[in-house]
C-alpha positions as CSV (number, residue, x, y, z in Angstrom):
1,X,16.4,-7.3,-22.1
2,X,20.0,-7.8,-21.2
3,X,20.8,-7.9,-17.6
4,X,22.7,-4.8,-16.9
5,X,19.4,-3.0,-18.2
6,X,17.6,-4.2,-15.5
7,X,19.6,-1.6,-13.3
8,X,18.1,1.1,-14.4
9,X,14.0,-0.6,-14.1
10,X,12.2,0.5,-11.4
11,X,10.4,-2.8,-8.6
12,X,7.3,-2.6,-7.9
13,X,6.0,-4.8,-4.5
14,X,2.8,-6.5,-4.5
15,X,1.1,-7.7,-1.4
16,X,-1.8,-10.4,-2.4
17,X,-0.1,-12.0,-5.2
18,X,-1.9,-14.6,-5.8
19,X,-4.9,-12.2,-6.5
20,X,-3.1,-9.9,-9.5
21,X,-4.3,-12.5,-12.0
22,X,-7.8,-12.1,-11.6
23,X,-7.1,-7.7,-11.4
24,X,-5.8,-8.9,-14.5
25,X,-2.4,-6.8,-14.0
26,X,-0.6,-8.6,-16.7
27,X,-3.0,-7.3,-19.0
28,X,-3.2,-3.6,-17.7
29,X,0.6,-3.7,-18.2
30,X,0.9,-5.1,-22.1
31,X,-1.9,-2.6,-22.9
32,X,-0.2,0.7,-21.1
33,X,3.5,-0.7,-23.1
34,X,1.2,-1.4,-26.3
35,X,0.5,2.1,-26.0
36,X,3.5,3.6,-24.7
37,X,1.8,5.1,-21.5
38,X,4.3,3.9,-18.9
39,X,7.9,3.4,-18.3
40,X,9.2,-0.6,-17.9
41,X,9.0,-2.0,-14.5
42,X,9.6,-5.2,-12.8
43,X,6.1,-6.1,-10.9
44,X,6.5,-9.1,-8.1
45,X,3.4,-10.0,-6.3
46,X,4.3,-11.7,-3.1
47,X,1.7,-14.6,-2.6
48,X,0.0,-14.7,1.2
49,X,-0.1,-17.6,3.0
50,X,-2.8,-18.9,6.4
51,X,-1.3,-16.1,8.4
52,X,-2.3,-13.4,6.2
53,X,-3.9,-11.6,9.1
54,X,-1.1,-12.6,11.4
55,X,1.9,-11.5,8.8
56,X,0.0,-8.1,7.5
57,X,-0.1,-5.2,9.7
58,X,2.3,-3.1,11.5
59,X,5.4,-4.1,12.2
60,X,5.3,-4.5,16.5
61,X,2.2,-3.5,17.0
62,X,-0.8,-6.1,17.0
63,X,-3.8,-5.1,16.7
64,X,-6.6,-5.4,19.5
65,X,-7.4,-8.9,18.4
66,X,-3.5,-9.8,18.0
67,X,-3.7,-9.9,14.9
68,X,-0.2,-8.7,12.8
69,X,1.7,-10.3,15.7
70,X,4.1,-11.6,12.8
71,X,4.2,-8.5,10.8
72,X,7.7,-8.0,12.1
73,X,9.0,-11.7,10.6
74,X,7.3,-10.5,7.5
75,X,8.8,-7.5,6.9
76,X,12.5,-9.3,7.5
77,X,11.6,-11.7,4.7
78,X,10.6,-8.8,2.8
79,X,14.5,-6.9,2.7
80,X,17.0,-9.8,3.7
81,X,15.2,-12.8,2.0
82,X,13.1,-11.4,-1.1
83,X,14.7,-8.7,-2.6
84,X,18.2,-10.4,-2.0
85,X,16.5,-13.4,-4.5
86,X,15.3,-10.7,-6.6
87,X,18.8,-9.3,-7.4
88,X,20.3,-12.4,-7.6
89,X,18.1,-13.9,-10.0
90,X,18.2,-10.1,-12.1
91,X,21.8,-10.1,-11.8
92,X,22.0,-7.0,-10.3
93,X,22.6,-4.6,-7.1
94,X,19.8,-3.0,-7.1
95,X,16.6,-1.5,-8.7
96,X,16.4,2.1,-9.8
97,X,13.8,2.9,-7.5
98,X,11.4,0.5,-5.4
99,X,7.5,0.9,-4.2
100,X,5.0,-1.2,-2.8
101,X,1.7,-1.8,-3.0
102,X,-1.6,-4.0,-1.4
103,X,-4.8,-4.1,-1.1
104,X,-7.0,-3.9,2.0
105,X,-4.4,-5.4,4.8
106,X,-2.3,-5.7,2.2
107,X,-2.6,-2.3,1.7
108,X,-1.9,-1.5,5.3
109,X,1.0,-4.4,5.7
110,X,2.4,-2.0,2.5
111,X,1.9,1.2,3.8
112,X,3.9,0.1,7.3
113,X,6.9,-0.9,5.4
114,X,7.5,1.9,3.5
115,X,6.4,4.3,6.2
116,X,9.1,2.7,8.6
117,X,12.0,1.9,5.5
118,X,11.3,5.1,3.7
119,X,15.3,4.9,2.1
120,X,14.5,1.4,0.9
121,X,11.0,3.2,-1.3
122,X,9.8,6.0,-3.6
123,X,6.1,5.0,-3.3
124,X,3.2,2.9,-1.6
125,X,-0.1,2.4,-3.8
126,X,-2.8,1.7,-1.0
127,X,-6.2,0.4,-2.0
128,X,-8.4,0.3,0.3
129,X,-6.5,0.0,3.0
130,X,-7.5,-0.9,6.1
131,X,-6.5,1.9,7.9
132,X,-9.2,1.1,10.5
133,X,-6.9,-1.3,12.2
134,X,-6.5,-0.2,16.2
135,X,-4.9,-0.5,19.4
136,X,-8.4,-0.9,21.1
137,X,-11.7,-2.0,19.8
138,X,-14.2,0.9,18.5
139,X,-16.5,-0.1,21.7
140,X,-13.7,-0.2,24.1
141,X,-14.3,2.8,27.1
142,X,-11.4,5.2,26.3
143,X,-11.2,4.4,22.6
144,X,-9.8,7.4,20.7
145,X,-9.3,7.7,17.2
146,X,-6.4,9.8,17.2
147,X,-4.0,7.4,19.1
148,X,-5.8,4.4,18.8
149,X,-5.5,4.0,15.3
150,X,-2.3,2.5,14.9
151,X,-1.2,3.9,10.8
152,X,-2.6,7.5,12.2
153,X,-0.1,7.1,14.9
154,X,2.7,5.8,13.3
155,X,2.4,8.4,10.3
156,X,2.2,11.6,13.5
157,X,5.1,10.0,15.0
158,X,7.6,9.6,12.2
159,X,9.8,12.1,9.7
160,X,9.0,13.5,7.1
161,X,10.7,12.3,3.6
162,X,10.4,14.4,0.7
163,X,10.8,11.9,-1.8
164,X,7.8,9.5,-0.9
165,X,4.4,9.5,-2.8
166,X,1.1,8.1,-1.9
167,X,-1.5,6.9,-4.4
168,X,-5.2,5.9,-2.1
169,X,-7.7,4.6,-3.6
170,X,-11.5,3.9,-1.9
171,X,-14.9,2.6,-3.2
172,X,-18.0,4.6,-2.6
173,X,-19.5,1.2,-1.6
174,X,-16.5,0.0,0.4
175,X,-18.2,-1.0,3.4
176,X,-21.2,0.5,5.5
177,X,-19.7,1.3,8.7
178,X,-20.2,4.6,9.6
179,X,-18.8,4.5,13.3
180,X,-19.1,8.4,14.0
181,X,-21.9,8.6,12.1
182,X,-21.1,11.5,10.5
183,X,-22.5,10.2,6.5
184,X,-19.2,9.3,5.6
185,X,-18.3,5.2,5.8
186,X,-15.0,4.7,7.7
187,X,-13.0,3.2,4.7
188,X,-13.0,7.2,3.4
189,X,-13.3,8.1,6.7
190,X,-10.1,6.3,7.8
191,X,-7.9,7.2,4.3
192,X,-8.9,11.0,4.3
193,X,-7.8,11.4,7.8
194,X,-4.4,9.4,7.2
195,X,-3.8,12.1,4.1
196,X,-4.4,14.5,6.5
197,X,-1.7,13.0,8.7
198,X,0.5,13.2,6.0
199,X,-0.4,16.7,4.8
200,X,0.3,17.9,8.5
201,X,3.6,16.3,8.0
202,X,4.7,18.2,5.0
203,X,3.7,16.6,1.7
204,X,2.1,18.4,-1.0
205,X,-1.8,17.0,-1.4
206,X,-1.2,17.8,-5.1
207,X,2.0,16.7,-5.7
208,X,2.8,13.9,-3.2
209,X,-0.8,12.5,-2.6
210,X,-2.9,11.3,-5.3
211,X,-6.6,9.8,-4.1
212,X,-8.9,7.9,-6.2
213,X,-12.6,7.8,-4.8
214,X,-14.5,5.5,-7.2
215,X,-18.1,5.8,-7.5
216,X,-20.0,2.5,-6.7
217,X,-16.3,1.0,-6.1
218,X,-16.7,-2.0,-3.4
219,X,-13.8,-4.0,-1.6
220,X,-13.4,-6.1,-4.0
221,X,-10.4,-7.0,-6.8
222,X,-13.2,-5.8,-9.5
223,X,-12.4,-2.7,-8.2
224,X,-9.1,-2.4,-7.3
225,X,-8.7,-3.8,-11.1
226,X,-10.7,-0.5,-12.1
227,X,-8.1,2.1,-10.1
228,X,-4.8,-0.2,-11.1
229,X,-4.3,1.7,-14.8
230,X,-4.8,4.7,-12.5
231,X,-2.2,3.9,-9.9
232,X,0.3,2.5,-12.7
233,X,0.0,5.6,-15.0
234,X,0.4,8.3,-11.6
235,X,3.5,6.3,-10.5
236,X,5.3,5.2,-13.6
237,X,2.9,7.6,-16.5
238,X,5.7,9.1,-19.1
């Protein structure tokens, strides 16, 4: 493809890189072009390191462990060390249009950077995000869900920009913690209520949100391999 194409392709973020060869990505990719499903993309999946737990997160706001006290550094390397490389090495400006995606933390580490550089994105794919991830622990006195959970919060706090979408995707089998105890485990729990967060802030359920719930899905990249043709097809589907 000659360089000035590139341009005009769309980059696609992926937390967890060194785990997209066993979703088998490269795969779901040759056979959606094979069949003509989906429009070219660039796909760049961003290896984690030791500090996963310490780099993923939100940016300024560890959790009540401390963990994602570095999620700050790792968003900087994300805009003034990666996707300057990116370009260089492309021989371009820019990308068309750029999203993110992650799994679990990844997931959340994603959803955090678009959320707070929503001009930089178009879209965040979020499986199974851990969405759980709080200010206080769940046994703490005073713990409340509304403003303890710190992507509930952040989403309630921020704008509202037309142009982003949200792919979710869950597992029935996700986990078993059922903290409310209302039959529902939290993963759902968790994802339903930040959709809700967005709804309330103006996007369409139907047009801006898109949420996979997969029957007997567990956290695992099994899984998240099942809902990826999904994801790629809603984001990217001609």
């Amino acid at each position: 493809m000659p360089p000035q194409d590139i341009q005009d392709i769309d980059l696609l973020l992926i937390n967890d890189g060194q785990d997209l060869e066993q979703v088998g990505l490269a795969g779901i990719l040759d056979e959606l072009y094979e069949r003509a499903l989906i429009r070219p993309l660039i796909c760049v999946g961003i290896y984690a390191g030791s500090d996963r737990k310490m780099e993923y997160g939100a940016a300024g706001v560890p959790d009540y462990q401390g963990r994602g006290a570095k999620a700050d550094a790792y968003t900087r390397f994300v805009f003034e060390e990666l996707i300057p490389v990116l370009c260089r090495r492309c021989r371009v400006s820019g990308f068309k249009k750029k999203s993110f995606a992650g799994f679990s933390l990844g997931a959340l580490s994603a959803m955090d950077i678009v959320w707070r550089h929503p001009q930089e994105f178009v879209r965040a794919g979020l499986f199974s995000g851990s969405f759980w991830w709080r200010r206080k622990d769940k046994g703490d006195a005073g713990y409340d869900e509304t403003t303890d959970r710190i992507m509930h919060k952040e989403v309630r706090g921020g704008g509202f920009y037309p142009w982003l979408k949200f792919f979710f995707e869950c597992g029935t089998e996700d986990e078993k913690e059922d903290r409310n105890g209302n039959g529902v485990i939290d993963s759902i729990d968790d994802t339903q209520d930040l959709i809700r967060e967005l709804v309330a802030k103006g996007y369409d359920p139907q047009r801006d949100i898109r949420y996979l719930e997969i029957e007997g899905g567990d956290h695992s990249l099994k899984t998240w391999a099942r809902a990826m043709p999904e994801f790629l097809l809603w984001g990217w589907g001609k």
